[in-house]
N, C-alpha and C positions, 0 to 999 in steps of 0.2 A: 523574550518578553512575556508575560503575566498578566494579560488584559483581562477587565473587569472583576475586579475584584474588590471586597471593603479590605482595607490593613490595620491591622493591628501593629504597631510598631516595637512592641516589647515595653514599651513604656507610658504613654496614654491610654487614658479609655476609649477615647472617642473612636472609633472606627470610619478612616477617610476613604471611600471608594476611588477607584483611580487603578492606575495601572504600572506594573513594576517591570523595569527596564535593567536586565543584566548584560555585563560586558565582561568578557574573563570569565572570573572568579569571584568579581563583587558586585555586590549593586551598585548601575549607574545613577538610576534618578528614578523620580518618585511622579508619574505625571498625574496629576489631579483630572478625574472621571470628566469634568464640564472640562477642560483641556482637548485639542487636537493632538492626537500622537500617530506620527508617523512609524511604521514599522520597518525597525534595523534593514539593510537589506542582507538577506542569506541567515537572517536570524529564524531563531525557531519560536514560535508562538501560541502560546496554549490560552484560549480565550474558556474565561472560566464563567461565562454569562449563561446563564438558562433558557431552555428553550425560548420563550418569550423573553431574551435578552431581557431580564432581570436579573438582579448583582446581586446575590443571596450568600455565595461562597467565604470565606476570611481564609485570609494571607496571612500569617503569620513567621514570626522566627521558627526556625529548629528550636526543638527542647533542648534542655541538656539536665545531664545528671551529675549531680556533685559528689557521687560517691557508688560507685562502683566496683565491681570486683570481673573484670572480664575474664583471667584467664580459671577462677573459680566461679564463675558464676553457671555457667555451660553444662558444666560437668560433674561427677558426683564426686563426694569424696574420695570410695572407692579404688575411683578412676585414676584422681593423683597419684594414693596412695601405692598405685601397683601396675599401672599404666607403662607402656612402651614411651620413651624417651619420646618428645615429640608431642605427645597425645595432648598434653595441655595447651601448645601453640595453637596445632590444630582445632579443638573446639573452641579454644577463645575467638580465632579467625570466622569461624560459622556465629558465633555469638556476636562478632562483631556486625555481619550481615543482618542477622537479626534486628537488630535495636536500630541501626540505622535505618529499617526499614517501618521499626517503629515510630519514629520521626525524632528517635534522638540524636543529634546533628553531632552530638560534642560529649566526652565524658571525663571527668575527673576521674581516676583509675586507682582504690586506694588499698590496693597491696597486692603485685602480682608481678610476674616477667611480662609486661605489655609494652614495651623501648622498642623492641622488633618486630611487633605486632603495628606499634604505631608509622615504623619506616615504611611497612609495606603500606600500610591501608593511606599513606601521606603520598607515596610513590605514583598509585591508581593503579596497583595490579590487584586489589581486591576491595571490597565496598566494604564501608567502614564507618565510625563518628570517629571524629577529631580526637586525640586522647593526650590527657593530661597523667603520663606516668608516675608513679611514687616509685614502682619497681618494688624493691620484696620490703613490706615491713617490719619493723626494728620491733624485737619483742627482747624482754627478759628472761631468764630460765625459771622457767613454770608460770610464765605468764600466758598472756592471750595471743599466741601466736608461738609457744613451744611444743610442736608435735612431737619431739622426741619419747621415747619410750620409757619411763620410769625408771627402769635399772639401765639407762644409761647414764651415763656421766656429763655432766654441763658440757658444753664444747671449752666455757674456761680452764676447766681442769685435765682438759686431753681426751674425750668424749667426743660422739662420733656425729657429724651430721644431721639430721633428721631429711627427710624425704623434701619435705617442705620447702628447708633451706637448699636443698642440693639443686632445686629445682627454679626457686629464685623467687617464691611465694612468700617467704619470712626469710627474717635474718636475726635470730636471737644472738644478743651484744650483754656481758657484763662488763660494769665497770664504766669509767668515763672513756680510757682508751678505745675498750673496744667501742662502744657507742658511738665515739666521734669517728672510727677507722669506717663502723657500720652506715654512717651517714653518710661520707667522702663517698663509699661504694656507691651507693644509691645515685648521688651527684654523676658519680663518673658514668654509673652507665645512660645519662639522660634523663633522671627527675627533674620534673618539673616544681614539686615539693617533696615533700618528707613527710613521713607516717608513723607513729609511734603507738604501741599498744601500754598507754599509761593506768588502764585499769580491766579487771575482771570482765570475760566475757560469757557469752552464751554458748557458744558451743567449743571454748576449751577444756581441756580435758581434767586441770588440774587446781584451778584457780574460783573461786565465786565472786559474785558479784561486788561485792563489796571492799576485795584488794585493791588496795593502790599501787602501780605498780612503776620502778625507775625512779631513782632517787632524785632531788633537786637537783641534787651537781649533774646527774648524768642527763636528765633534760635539758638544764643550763647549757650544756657542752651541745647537743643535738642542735639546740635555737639557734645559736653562735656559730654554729659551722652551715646551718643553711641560709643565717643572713649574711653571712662570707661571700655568699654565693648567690646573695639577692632574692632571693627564696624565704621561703617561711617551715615552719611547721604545724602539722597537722595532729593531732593523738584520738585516739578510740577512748574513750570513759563516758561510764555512764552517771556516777556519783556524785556528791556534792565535795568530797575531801581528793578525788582525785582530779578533778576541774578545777577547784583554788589552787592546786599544787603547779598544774601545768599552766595555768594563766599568771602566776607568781613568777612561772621559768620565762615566760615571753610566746606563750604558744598561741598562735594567730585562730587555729580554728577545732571548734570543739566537736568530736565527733561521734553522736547520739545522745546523750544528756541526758535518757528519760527519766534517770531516779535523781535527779537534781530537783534540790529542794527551791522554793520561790528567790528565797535571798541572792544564791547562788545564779539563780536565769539573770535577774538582776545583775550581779556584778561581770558575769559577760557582757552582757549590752554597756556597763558602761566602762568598760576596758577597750572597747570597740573591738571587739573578739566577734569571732562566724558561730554561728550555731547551726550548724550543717547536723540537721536533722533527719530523719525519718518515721511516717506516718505511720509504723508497723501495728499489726494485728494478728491476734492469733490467726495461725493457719499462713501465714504468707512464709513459713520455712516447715521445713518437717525437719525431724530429729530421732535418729533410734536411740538417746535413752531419754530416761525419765526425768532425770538432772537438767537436762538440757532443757527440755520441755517446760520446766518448772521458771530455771528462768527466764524463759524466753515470755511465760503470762507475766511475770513481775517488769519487765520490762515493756510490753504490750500497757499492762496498768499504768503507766506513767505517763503515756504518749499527750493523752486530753490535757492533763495538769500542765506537760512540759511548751505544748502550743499556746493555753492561754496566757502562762506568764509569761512567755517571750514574744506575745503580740504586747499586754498589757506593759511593760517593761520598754519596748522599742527595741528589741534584738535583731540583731543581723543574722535573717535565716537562710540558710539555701536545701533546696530538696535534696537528698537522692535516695536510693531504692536497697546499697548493700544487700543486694541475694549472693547467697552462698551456696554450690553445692546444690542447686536447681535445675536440671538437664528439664525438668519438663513445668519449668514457670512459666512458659506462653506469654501471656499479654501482660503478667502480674508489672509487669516494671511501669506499665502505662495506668494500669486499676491503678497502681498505689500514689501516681502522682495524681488519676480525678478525685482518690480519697481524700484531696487538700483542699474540696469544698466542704469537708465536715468542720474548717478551723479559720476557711478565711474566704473573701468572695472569692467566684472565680474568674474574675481580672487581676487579683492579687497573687491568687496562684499563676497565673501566667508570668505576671510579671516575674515572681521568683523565680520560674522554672524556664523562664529566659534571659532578661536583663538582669535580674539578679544574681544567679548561678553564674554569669562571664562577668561580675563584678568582682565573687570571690576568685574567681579564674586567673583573671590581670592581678591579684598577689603576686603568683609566681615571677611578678618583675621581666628580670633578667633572663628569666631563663622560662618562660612564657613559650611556647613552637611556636605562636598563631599570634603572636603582637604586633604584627604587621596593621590589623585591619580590626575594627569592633566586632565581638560574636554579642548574640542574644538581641538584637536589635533588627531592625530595615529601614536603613538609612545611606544614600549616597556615600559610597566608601566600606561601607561594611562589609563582612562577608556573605558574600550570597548563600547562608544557608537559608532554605526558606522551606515552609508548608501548607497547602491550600486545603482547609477544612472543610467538609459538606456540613457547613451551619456556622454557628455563631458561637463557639467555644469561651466567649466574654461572656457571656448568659447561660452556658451549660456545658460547665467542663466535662461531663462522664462523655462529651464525643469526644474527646482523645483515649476512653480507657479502651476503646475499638479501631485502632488505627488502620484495622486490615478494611475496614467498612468506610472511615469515613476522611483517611487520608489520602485524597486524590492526586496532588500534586508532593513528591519530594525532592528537593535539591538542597545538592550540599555541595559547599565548594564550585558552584554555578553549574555544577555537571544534573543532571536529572535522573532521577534512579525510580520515580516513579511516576508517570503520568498517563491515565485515564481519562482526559480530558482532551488531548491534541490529535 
């Protein structure tokens, strides 16, 4: 149990003081501060009341991120690149410790071998967020996600692997065949959606920003075989002609958007499409060349424009953070989600960055790990992921961009993995 505390429930403003009651795995019940409550017996209790028994502290949901890269987010590229077999498990697994200690309870995971990362961290033999795997994303050749080497040969035409794909981080597909063979893969090893690199990115090697990339039919085919399976799809673009293409093919959710023009924010929102964005700013990735660099400020420049018309508009957004290749990003995944009071209050960003985020989550339908029980909420029933704040993060989000300072209380999945308080 969780006495005194104000809650935030993921969904309201109002902040109800009271005290939260776990059993298992979920929350049992909610008892209102003027309520008597008896304590469990044998239960454990962390009274978060202030010296002077004042109720200052907020209870809140686990964060979650909607877009993630765990088993490249840890490690350099380098490291893939040339790394002993193994080596990417392993620091996704340290990475995984991380973020859940930064209070992110839950992640959407959008391109990577994290199926076995998730068994383990679901099992309780290592601490972890809940993960929503894509497994390796579907790129095209010389798209955003073909690390193969120039003078090699497409894998269509008898060409040999790349690093990437052998390792389970991409899966370049030509054609409708293979794309659809390329999705079934993904399916069978445990996606929970599907990921698609439908336009030019930042730091591929061979493509600019402004490619579109995967043909209608072979989107078509991708949509079609992940709603087979009750599922959706997800695709990378940042542009306005590769965002009509994939929301034309039936693609649920959009992933980055920033060089999309106003029309285009517009016809997301009224497709009832996700704009699974991010707050990026120069400096939140490094890059050794100058290409990259170049577009990563073009893409940086669009971020203001891309938040006003998708609040202005009524867009379905959900945060997350895509670090790439960050072995020493620290706290950046927590800065970049208080960065979302430069676009919206921050009760709004909470709400996204909890009720909202396991709104897009429950897409995955059918094949959802965790739809047993609501995430991103604190409500009787839900899962006990939960966080107890030193302050009032409805009034000042930059206290989560410090979680080592001002997250006293973590639980996840009713277990505690951080408290300071008891």
């Amino acid at each position: 149990m969780i006495k005194n505390v104000r809650v935030f429930d993921g969904e309201n403003d109002r902040l109800e003081p009271g005290h939260v009651v776990v059993r298992g795995r979920r929350v049992d019940r909610i008892v209102p501060h003027t309520d008597p409550v008896a304590e469990p017996d044998g239960a454990r209790v962390i009274d978060c009341a202030g010296e002077a028994g004042e109720i200052t502290r907020v209870l809140m949901p686990g964060l979650i991120d909607a877009h993630t890269h765990l088993a490249v987010g840890g490690i350099s590229a380098l490291e893939v690149l040339t790394g002993p077999d193994g080596l990417v498990h392993c620091k996704a697994l340290a990475e995984a410790r991380r973020m859940l200690m930064r209070g992110f309870t839950s992640a959407r995971d959008m391109g990577g071998p994290t199926a076995a990362i998730k068994n383990v961290i679901d099992s309780g033999d290592f601490p972890g967020p809940r993960i929503y795997p894509s497994n390796a994303a579907i790129s095209q050749t010389a798209g955003h996600g073909d690390f193969s080497a120039v003078y090699d040969a497409p894998t269509a035409l008898g060409g040999p692997l790349s690093r990437a794909d052998q390792v389970g981080i991409m899966r370049v597909a030509d054609g409708t065949e293979r794309v659809l063979a390329a999705v079934r893969e993904q399916l069978k090893k445990g996606a929970s959606q599907v990921k698609l690199m439908a336009g030019g990115g930042v730091t591929s090697i061979y493509d600019d920003l402004d490619v579109v990339q995967f043909t209608p039919q072979e989107l078509r085919v991708a949509v079609q075989a992940a709603q087979d399976w009750g599922t959706y799809v997800a695709v990378h673009v940042f542009t306005t002609e590769g965002i009509k293409r994939a929301l034309d093919a039936g693609v649920r959710s959009i992933e980055h958007g920033q060089l999309a023009d106003e029309e285009t924010v517009a016809l997301i929102a009224s497709k009832g499409a996700w704009l699974s964005t991010q707050p990026f700013a120069e400096g939140d990735h490094t890059f050794p060349d100058p290409r990259s660099k170049e577009k990563d400020a073009r893409v940086c420049r669009g971020v203001d424009h891309l938040f006003t018309w998708a609040r202005d508009h009524g867009a379905r957004i959900a945060f997350g953070t895509d670090l790439l290749f960050a072995p020493d990003a620290g706290d950046r995944q927590s800065r970049m989600f208080a960065r979302l009071d430069r676009y919206m209050s921050p009760v709004d960003a909470l709400r996204v960055g909890t009720s909202g985020n396991a709104a897009l989550l429950r897409m995955s339908g059918a094949r959802d790990p965790y739809g047993q029980a609501e995430l991103g909420v604190v409500r009787p029933g839900a899962w006990a992921d939960l966080l107890v704040v030193e302050g009032d993060p409805t009034r000042d989000l930059s206290l989560l961009a410090d979680p080592e300072r001002n997250l006293s209380v973590i639980v996840k999945d009713g277990l505690t993995y951080r408290d300071r308080l008891g």
